[in-house]
N, C-alpha and C positions, 0 to 999 in steps of 0.2 A: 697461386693460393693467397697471396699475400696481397694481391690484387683484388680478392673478390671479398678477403675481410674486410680490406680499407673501403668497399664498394658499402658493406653490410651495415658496419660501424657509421658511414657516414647518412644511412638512410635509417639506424634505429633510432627512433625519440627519446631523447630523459623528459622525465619532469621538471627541467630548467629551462627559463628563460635568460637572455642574454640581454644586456645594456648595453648599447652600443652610441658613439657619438652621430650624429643626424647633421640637420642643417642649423644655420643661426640666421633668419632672416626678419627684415625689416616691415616693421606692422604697417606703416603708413599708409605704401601701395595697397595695403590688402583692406582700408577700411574707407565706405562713403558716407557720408552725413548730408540730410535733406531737411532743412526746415530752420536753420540757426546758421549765422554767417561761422565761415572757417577760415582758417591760416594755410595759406597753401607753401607754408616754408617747405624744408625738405630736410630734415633732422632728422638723425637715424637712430631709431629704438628699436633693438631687435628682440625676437624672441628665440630662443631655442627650442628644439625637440631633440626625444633619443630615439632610435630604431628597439625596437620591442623583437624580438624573433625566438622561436622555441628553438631549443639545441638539439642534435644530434648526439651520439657519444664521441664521433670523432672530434665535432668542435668541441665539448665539455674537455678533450681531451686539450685539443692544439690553445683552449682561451684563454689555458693556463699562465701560457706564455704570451698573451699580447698585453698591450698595456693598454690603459682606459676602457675596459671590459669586466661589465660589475654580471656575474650570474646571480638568479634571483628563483629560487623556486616557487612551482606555481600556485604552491597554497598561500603565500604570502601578497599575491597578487589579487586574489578576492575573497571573499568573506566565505564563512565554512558551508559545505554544502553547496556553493554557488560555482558554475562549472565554466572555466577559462574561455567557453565558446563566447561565453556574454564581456568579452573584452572589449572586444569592435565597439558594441554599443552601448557599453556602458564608458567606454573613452569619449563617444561623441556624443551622451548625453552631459556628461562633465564637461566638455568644451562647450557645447550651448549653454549649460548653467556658467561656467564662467564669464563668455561675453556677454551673458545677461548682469552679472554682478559687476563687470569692469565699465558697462555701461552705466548703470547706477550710481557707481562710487564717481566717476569721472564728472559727471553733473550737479553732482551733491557737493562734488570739492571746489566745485564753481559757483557754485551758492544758489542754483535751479534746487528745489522741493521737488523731489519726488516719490508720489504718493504709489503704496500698494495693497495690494487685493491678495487672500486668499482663497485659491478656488479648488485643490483638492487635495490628494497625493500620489506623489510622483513613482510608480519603479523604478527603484535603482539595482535590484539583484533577483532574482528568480531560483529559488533552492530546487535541486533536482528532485522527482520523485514526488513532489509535497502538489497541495489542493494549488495553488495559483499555478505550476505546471500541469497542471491535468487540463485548467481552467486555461490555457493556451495562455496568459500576463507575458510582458514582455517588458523589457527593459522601455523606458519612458512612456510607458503608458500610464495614463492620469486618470484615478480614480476620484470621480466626482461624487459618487450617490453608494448607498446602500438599501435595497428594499427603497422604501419611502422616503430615507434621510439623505442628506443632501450634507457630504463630508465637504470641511475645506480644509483639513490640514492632517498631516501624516497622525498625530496622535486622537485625534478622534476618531481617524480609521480604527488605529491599534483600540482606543476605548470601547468603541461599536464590537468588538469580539470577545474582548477579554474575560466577560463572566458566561460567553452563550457555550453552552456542552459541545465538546466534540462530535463534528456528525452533523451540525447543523446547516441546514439547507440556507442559502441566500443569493440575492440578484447582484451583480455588481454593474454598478453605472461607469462605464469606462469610456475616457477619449482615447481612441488606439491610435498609437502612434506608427508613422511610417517613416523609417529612415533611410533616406538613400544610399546608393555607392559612397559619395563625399563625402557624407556626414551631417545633412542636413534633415531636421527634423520637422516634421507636418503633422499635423491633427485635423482628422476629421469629425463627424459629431457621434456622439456619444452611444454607446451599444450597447444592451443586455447580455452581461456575460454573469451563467447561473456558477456557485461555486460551494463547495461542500468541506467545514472543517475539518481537521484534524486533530488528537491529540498533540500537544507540545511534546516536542522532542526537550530530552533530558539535558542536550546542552543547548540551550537557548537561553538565556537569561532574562533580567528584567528590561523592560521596554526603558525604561528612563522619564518616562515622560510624567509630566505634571499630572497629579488627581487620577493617577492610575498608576493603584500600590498593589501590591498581593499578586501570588502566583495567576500567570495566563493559564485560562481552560483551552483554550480555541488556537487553533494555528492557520494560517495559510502559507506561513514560508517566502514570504517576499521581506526585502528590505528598500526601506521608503525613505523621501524627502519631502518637505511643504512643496506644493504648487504653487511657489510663488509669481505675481505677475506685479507688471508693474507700467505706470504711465508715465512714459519720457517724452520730455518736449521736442525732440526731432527725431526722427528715422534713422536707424544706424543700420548699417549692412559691415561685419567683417569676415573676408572669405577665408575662410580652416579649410578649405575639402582636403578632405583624406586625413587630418590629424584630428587627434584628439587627447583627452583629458585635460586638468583644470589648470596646471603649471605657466600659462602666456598671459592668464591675470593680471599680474602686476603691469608688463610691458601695453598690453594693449591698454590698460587705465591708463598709464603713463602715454602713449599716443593719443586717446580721445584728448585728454588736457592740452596738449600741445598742441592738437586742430582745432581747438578751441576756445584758443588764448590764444593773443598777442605777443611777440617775443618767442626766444629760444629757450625750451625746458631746460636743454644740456648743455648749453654754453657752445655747441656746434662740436662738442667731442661724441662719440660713434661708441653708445651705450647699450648692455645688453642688460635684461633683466630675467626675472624667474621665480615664481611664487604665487601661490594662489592668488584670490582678492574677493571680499569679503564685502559686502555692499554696506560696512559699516567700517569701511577703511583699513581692515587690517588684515595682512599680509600673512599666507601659513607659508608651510612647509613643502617640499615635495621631492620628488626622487630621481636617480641618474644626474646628479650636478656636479658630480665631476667630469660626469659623460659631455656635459652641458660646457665646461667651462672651455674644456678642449673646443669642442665646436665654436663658442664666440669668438675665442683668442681665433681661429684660423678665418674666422668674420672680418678681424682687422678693430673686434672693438678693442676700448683702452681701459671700462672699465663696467664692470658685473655688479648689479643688483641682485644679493643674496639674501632668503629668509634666515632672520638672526631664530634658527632653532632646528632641532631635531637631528643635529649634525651636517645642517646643508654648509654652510661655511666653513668647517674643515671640511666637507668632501672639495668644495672650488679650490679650496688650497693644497688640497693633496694631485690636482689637476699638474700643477707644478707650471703652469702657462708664464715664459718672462713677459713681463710689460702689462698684464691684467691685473690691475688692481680692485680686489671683490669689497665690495661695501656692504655690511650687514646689516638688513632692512624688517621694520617688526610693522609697520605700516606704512601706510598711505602718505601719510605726512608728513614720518622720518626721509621716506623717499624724496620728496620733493627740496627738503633742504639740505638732502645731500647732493643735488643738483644743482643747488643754488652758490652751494661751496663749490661747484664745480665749475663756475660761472652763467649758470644756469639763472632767467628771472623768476620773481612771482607768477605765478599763473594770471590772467585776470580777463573772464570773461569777454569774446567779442561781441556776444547776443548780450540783451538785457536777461538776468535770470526774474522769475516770479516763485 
């Protein structure tokens, strides 16, 4: 009997997820550049990830007692309404949007201009039940057009609705996106997907956006980002497959710089990093960093790049790792000169930038 609880307990689901330490590995191998000469030092910038896993009740039970195991319920994991299945893809749509932003930042801190376009809005959430679920929307699919009009950015989408009645009929111009097993996203060209408002649900709030004040009539139930694009002077290719979300920002910024400058970012010491990045240099916050810290220290790094907010630096030091020293990072260019203290050089381009 006691066999076939332990059996039952261990195969019913909670609504928790579990944090768990993962790997800490080094971006360098994972990234190619074609088109600008590179550094083929061999400095080690890592990143970490944490194991994501729904729980059973036995583990809710036994994780009580391991150490470095944060549970995390699943409504806190995505926005209201939006159902855990869209985790996979909304993980590797935030890892594309970050190497697109650690690309950006890394060239811009080299003194290359680079210039961008917007060209629609992006899915980032799908609310169950609502008109963009009926209308099949998927997590990164990019809405270009409406009817006639021709959106480039997430608040013009929301402004194109906001005064039309519930119930209103419309075309949506959409690039559907295809994402692989690994996590790699493609677009084909653009498709008539017809979709039909909804009343606003009661707890939906205001949009935020500029020049569009006053209660929403019209709903479709997706949550968006700009389409943003952008033209860089070389080809970057860095392989994630299988991971996702936005957290390896900072590190992999901190790698492009270092393939593309002269000299040692880190003074040749075995540095781990973790924090969004922001294609205007600055550095957020993010989750599992104590999960995170453990993992580096068993990497062999000596010291941790942590966002200075939201508690990510006491969670690294509640880690309790001897010999890692966490340094609390708010940008781009605090980063770099805490590396430089670390005998780390300037960066300074090996291309000519324009």
């Amino acid at each position: 009997m006691l066999l076939v609880i332990i059996i039952v307990l261990g195969r019913w689901p909670t609504n928790e997820y579990a944090i768990t330490p993962a790997n800490a590995t080094p971006v360098a191998p994972l990234v190619t550049i074609h088109g600008v000469t590179t550094n083929p030092h061999h400095d080690k910038i890592l990143f970490t990830d944490v194991f994501l896993s729904r729980v059973s009740v036995l583990q809710e039970i036994t994780d009580q007692f391991r150490s470095h195991v944060q549970l995390v319920p699943a409504d806190e994991l995505t926005e209201p309404g939006i159902s855990t299945s869209e985790l996979n893809a909304q993980g590797f749509l935030e890892m594309s949007d970050a190497k697109q932003a650690a690309e950006v930042a890394a060239f811009r801190a080299l003194g290359w201009r680079v210039s961008s376009t917007l060209r629609g809005a992006v899915v980032t959430g799908v609310v169950d039940a609502s008109p963009a679920a009926s209308a099949k929307l998927h997590v990164g699919d990019e809405i270009v057009g409406v009817n006639s009009t021709t959106i480039r950015s997430d608040c013009q989408l929301i402004g194109y609705f906001h005064d039309l009645a519930p119930g209103t009929a419309a075309t949506l111009h959409v690039d559907r996106v295809t994402i692989s097993k690994t996590g790699v996203l493609s677009y084909g060209s653009a498709t008539s997907v017809p979709i039909r408002t909804a009343a606003v649900p009661s707890n939906v709030g205001p949009s935020g956006c500029p020049g569009v004040s006053g209660a929403e009539r019209s709903w479709l139930g997706v949550s968006l980002e700009d389409g943003l694009h952008f033209q860089l002077p070389a080809a970057v290719n860095i392989n994630t497959a299988n991971i996702g979300g936005p957290s390896a920002g900072l590190a992999m910024t901190l790698t492009l710089i270092n393939k593309l400058s002269a000299g040692s970012l880190t003074g040749g010491h075995v540095v781990a990093a973790t924090g969004t990045m922001a294609v205007n240099g600055q550095v957020g916050a993010v989750g599992g960093v104590e999960e995170k810290a453990v993992a580096v220290h068993r990497a062999g790094a000596r010291y941790f790049l942590v966002p200075d907010g939201d508690g990510n630096v006491n969670a690294a030091r509640a880690a309790h790792q001897p010999d890692l020293t966490i340094l609390p990072v708010r940008s781009l260019k605090q980063a770099l000169r805490d590396l430089r203290r670390l005998g780390g050089v300037k960066p300074v381009a090996l291309s000519s930038s324009v």
